[in-house]
N, C-alpha and C positions, 0 to 999 in steps of 0.2 A: 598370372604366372605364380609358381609356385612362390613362399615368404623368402624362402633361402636362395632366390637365383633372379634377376634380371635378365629378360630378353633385349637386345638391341641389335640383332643380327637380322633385319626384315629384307631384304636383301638374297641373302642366300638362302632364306627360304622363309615362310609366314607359319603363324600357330593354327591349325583348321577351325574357321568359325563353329558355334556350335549350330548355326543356323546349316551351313552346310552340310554339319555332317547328321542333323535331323533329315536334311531332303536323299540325301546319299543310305541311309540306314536300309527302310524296303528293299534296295537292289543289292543290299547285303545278305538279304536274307528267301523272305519268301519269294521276292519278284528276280527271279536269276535268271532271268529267261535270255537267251542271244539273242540278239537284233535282227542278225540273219534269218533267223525261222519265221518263214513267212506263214506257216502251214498250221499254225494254231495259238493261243492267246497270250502263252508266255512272251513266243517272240513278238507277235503285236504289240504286248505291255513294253517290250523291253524297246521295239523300236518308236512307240509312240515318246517315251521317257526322251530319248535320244533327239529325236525331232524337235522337242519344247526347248531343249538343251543347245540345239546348233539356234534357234530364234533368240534366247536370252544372249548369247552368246554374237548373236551377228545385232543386236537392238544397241551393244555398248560401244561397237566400234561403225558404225552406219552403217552396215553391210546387206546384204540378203542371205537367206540364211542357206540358199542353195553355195553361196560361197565358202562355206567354212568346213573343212579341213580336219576329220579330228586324228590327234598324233598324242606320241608320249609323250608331246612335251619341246619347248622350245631349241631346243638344241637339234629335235628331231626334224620340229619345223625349220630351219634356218638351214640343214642340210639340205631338205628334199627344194626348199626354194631353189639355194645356189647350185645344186648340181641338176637338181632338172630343169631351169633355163638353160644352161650350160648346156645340156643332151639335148633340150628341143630345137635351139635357134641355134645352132653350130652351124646352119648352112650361111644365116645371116651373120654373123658375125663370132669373132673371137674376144672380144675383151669385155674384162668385168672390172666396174671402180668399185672400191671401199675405202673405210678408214682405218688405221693403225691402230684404234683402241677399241675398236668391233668386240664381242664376245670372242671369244676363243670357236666357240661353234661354228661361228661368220668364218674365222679366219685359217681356220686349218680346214675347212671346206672349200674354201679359196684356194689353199696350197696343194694340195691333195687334187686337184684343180690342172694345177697350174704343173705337177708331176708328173700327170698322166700325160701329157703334153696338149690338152685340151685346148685352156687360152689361156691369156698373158691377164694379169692381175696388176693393177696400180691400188697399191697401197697411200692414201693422202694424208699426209701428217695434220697436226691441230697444233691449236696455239695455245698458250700458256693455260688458257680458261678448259681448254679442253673441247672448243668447240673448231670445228672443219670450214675453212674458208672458201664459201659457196660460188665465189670469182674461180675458185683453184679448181671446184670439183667443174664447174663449165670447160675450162681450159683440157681439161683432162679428159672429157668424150667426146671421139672422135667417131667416124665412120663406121668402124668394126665395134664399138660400146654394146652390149647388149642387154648389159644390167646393171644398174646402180645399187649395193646395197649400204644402208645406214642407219645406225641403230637411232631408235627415237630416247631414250636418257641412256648415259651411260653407268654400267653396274656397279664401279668402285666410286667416282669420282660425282656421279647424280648428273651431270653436265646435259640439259636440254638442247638437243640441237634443232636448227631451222626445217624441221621436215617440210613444212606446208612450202617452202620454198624451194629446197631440194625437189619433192614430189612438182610442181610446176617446170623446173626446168627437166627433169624426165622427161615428163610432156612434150614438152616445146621441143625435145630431140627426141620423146619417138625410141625410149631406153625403157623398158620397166624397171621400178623400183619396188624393192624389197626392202624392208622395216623391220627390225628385229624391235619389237616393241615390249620384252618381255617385262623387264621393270617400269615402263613406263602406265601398258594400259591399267587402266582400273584406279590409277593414281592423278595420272593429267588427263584430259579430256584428246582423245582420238577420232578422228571422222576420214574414215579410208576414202571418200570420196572428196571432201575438203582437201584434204593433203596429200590427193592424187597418189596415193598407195595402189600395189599393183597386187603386193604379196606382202600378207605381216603374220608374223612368230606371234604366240602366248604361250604362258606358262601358268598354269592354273596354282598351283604353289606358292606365285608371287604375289596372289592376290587373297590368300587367306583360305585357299580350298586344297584338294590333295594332290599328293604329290604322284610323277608319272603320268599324265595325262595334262594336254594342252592343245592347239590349234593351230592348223595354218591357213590364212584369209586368201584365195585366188581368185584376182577378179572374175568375173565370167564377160564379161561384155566393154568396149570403149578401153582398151583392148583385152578378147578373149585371153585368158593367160593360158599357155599350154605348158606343161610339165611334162618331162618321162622318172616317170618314178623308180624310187631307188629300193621299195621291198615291192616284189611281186609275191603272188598269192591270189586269195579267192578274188581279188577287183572290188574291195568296199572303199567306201568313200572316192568314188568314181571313175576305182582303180589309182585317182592317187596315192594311195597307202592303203597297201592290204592288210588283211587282219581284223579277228575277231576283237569287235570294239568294247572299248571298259566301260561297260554302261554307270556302273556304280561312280568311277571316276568322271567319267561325261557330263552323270546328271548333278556331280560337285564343282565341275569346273563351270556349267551354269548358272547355278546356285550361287557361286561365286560373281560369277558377270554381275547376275541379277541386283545382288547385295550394292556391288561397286557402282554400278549405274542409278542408285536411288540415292545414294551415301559420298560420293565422292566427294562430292564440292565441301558438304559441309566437314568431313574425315580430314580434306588436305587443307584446311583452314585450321582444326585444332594439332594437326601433328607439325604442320609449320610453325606453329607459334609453341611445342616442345621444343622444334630443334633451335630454333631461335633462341631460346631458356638454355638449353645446354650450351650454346655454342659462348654462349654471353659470358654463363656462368664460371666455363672452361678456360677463357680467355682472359675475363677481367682478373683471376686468381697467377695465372702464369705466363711468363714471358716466351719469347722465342718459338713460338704455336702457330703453325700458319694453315688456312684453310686452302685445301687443294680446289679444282673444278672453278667452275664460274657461280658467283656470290648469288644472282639473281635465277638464272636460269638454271634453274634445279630442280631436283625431286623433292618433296615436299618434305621427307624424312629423311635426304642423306645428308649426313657431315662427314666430309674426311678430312682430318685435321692431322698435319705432321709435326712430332714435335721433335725440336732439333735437342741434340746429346743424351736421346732415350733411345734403346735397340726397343723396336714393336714387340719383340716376340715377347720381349722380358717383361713391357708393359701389358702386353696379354696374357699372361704367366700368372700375374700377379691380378688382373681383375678378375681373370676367374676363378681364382682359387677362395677357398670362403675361411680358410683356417684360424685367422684372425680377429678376435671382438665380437663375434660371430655374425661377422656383415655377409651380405649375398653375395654369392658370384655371380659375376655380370660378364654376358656372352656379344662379344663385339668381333672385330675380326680387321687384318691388317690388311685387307682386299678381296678379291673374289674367291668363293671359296671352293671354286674348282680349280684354281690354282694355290692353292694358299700352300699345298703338301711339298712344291718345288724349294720352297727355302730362297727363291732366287727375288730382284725388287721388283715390284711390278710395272709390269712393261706400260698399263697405262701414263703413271705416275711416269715413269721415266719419258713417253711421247708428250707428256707436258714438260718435259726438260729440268723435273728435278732432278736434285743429284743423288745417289744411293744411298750416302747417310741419311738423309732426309725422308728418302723412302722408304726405308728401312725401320723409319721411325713414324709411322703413318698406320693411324686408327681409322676403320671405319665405321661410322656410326649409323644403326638404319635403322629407324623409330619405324612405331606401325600402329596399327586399329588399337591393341589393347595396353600403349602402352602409357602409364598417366605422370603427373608435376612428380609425386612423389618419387617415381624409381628415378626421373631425370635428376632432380635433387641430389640422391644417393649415387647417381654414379657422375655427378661434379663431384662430390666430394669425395670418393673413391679414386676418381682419375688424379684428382690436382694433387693430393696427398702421393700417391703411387709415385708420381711422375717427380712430386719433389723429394722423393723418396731414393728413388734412382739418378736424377741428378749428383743428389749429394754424394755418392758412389763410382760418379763419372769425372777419370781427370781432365777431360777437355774441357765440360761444362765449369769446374774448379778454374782450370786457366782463363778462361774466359770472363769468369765474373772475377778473379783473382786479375787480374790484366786492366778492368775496368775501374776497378779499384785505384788500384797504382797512377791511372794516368788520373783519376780524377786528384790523386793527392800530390801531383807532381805538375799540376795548371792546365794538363796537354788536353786533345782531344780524347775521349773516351773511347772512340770509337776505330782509331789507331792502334795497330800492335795485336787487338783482340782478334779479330778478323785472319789473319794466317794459318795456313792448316785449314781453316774449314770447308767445309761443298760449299760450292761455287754460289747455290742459292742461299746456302745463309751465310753467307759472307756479304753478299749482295745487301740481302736483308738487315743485316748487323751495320752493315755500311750506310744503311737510310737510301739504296739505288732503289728497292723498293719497298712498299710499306704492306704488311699481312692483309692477307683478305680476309 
């Protein structure tokens, strides 16, 4: 990264490897040939390219490479999944399960769904960790069920959920499931046929290749998955998704597989042990700091961490701006950042039952491939300063430790009197009902 800026936004999108965008350069240039032109060498060149690119691409997540799907992009795939089950098996049934903290693409596909009068949508709530109670998703398909979809980590919050156990009970009822895997592959290890996936999302952008181009995995066989697709056109890509394909992007979001299936293990071993450093570092400096999502089961590089009597925006205001000392600005993000322009709290954070202040005051932090101890260092020390920066400017935060004060000099509990007025959860938390993750 540049001297003057910190990346920590991996999440809402990755910096292109340079390794990628060496394999992606020829189809920038001389080799421009369509895929479709069967009828002489360019198009041969351009569909051989493609071919290599759907095998790297089906080698990462167990697949066959006659399975994979190529789309703009995961939001595209997560569409064409939910609404073409939806349009194939309407004879068999009407209902689709998901979960409440889904992508936005999962879920306004669902509604848009559930508008047109197609089928009825159960939405399943999660528990404090953020994870989906898999008693609740059984309880919840019935006879008309025709698709389960659930994201394998979640995008604000990192939250790993049970797929491989999800994907067996589909099975065992005879529903396909659908995986929005877009933050997850290339970081945790994915095996569509271990984890009985039917249909899964990628995003070639999340995993360090470019942006606009990704995939969607349909099974072919145990069971055949059928779709009715939602762009017609010439019939490429087997008629699920027409359209002349981005070879130059194809041959990067390969490139990209390729890179993540040789590198993985060892990549989510040093970027766990940064956010580990950060989250340490963040914590042992300041009080009141709670980490959202589940502790263990997470993405290797997310931290969302809420801090109580700071507004996010102010604290995101203030890390990226460089004005000062002449430190970097550092790009982090108060949740997902295709919602982040609503101003409103996010709806993940709030299906974990925080409360808005609290939300409101929630960083997300998404480490990745390039990023090292030193910028982590820099933006502990950027954050905890910032944040006791802004405290001292907050009069709750004032009452609070001013309140704490008082009883400790008056013999009382400290922990009495401070507590009123606040969200529910940190009142909780200040009251010791429960202790930060």
């Amino acid at each position: 990264m540049a001297a003057n800026r910190i990346y920590m936004d991996y999440h809402a999108t990755t910096p292109l490897d340079p390794r990628v965008l060496e394999a992606m350069m020829p189809y920038l240039g001389e080799r421009f040939g369509n895929a479709g032109s069967r009828s002489h060498a360019f198009g041969w060149e351009a569909e051989e390219a493609v071919d290599a690119a759907r095998q790297q691409v089906a080698r990462l997540i167990g697949a066959k490479p006659r399975e994979i799907v190529f789309t703009s992009g995961a939001t595209e795939s997560d569409n064409i999944a939910v609404k073409g089950v939806a349009g194939f098996y309407h004879d068999r049934g009407d209902h689709i399960v998901t979960i409440v903290t889904e992508h936005r693409a999962v879920i306004d596909a669902c509604k848009a769904i559930e508008a047109a009068g197609q089928d009825r949508v159960t939405y399943l709530p999660v528990d404090p960790d953020g994870l989906v109670d898999v008693g609740r998703l059984r309880a919840s398909i019935t006879g008309k069920t025709i698709l389960v979809s659930a994201m394998a980590a979640n995008n604000e919050i990192g939250t790993i959920h049970a797929i491989e156990e999800i994907g067996h009970l589909a099975k065992e009822r005879s529903v396909l499931f659908h995986c929005d895997a877009a933050q997850a592959v290339g970081k945790v290890p994915i095996d569509v046929e271990a984890m009985g996936i039917d249909l899964l999302s990628i995003s070639a952008h999340k995993i360090c290749g470019p942006k606009g181009v990704g995939a969607l995995y349909v099974r072919s066989r145990n069971p055949r998955v059928r779709l009715v697709p939602i762009i017609h056109g010439g019939g490429q890509e087997g008629g699920v998704r027409s359209g002349t394909l981005n070879v130059p992007g194809i041959v990067g979001l390969g490139a990209a597989c390729e890179i993540a299936r040789l590198e993985m293990d060892a990549e989510a071993v040093r970027i766990r042990a940064l956010r580990e450093r950060l989250c340490a570092g963040i914590m042992s400096q300041l009080d009141a700091v709670y980490m959202n999502g589940h502790s263990e089961r997470r993405l290797p590089g997310n931290l969302n961490l809420s801090f109580a009597y700071v507004e996010g925006e102010s604290l995101l205001m203030a890390l990226s701006g460089s004005t000062h000392a002449g430190l970097p600005a550092i790009a982090v993000s108060s949740g997902a950042a295709c919602t982040s322009a609503t101003g409103e709290p996010s709806y993940v954070l709030k299906a974990l039952r925080v409360g808005d202040e609290l939300a409101q005051g929630s960083i997300r932090f998404g480490l990745g491939r390039f990023n090292t101890e030193e910028e982590v260092d820099c933006v502990i020390d950027r954050v905890v300063s910032e944040v006791k920066r802004l405290r001292r400017l907050s009069p709750l935060y004032r009452a609070a430790r001013g309140g704490t004060e008082r009883l400790r000099s008056d013999g009382g509990d400290p922990k009495e009197g401070v507590v009123e007025g606040l969200p529910d959860r940190v009142r909780a938390q200040v009251s010791g009902e429960h202790s930060p993750r």
